[in-house]
N, C-alpha and C positions, 0 to 999 in steps of 0.2 A: 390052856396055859402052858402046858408042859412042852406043847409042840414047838412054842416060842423060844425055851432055856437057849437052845444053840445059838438061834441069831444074835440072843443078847451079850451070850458071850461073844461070838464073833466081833460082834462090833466093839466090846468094847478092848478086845484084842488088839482090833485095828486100830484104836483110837491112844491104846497106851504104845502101838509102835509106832504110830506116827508123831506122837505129843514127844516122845524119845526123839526119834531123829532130829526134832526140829530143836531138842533143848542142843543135842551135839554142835549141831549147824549151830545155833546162838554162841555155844563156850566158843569151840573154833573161831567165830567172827569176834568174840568178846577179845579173844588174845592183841588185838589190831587197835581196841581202845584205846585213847591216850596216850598214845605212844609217838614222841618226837620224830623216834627215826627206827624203821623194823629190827636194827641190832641192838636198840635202847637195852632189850633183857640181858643180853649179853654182857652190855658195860655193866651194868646193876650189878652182875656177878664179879665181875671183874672187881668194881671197887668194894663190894665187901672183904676181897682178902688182902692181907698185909701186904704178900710180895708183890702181888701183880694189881695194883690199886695203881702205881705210876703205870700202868699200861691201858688204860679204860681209855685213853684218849687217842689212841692209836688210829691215823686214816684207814688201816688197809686191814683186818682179819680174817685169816684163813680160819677155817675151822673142821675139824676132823671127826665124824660122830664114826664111836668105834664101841665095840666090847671085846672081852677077852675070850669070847667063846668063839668070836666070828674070825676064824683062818686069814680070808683074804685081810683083813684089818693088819693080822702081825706081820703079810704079806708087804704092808703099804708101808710099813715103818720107814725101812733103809730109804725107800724112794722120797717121801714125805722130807727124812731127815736132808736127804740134799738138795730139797726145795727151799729149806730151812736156810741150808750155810751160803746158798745163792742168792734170798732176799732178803734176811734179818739185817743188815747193813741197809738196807730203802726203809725202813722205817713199819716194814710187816710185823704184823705178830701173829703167830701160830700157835693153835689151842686145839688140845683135843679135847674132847669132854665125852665124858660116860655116865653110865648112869650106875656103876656098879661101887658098891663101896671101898672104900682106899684099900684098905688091909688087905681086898682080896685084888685086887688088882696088884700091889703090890707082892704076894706072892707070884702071882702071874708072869710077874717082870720080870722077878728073878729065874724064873725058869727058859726065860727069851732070850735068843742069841744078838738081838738087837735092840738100844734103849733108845728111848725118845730123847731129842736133844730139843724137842718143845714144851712149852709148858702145857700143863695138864689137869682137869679141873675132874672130879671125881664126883661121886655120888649127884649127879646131875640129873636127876630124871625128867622134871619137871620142861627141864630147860632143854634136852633133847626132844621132849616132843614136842614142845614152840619150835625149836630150830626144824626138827619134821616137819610142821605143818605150814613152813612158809615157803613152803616147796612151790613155785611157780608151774609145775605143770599139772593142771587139777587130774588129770585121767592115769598119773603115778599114784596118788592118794588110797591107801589101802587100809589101812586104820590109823587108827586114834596115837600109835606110840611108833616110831622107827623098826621098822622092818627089812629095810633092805641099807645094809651095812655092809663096807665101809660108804661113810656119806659123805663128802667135802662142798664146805658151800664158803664164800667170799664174799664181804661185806665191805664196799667201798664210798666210804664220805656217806656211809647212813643209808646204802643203798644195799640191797640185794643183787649182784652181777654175776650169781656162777653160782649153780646145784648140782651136782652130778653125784647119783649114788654105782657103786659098782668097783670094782678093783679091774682098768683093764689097763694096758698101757696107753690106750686113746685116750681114758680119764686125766691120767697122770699128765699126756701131753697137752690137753687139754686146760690144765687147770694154770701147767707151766706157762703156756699161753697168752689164758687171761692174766693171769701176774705181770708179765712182760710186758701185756698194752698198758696195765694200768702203772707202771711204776715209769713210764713213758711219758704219762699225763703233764 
């Protein structure tokens, strides 16, 4: 009987990591439930807040996943911001969203040579790892929460049209880009 104990553990090792992977796999697919259109979460957030409730209706959203710990992020500011004074007239709206809480980011800022001239959605976790996980390239996918920041992804007429995580100037031009064909539409 004794000679058994390991296999039963074994197995039933394998069976509590597999019954895991497969509930992640389930949440992950669950996020995609009943959802009108893949940025639906995004406007949800939008119109819960006072200022930015006239903006949930917005065709075109940029979006900026950042922290204050991550360099290249503060790196992205000035560029971001003049993506900003070149489309906010087409009817764009640019958000950045963190997951970290207001008060501390808001120290953060004050320490920054450069401010956002976008709006900005704070203590977001929840909603940063939805916007992670709807990352169209399955073989980027590393875990469960955002890992590779800064992220910029574009959300046009309820559609997903642009991810790209990384701070290079190909991203930057890249995203200026997509903007331009879509505001051509």
């Amino acid at each position: 009987m004794n000679r058994w104990i390991p296999y039963i553990i074994a197995i039933a090792f394998i069976t509590l990591l597999v019954s895991n992977n497969v509930m992640i796999e389930w949440r992950k697919d669950s996020i995609y439930r009943d959802l009108v259109s893949i940025d639906e979460p995004v406007r949800e957030v939008l119109a819960l807040d006072d200022f930015l409730a006239d903006e949930k209706d917005a065709e075109t959203l940029v979006i900026n996943l950042w922290a204050t710990w991550c360099q290249p992020c503060a790196r992205e500011i000035p560029q971001l911001n003049k993506l900003v004074d070149k489309y906010e007239q087409d009817g764009v709206l640019f958000l950045g969203v963190n997951g970290e809480e207001k008060d501390k980011v808001m120290e953060w800022m004050d320490l920054q040579k450069h401010e956002f001239i976008y709006f900005q959605l704070y203590d977001q976790k929840k909603l940063m790892n939805y916007l992670f996980q709807v990352n169209p390239d399955p073989n980027f996918k590393t875990g469960r929460k955002p890992q590779h920041l800064p992220t910029n992804l574009i959300f046009h007429k309820g559609e997903l049209v642009y991810f790209k995580s990384g701070y290079t100037k190909e991203c930057l031009e890249a995203l200026d880009a997509k903007l331009n064909e879509l505001i051509g539409d």
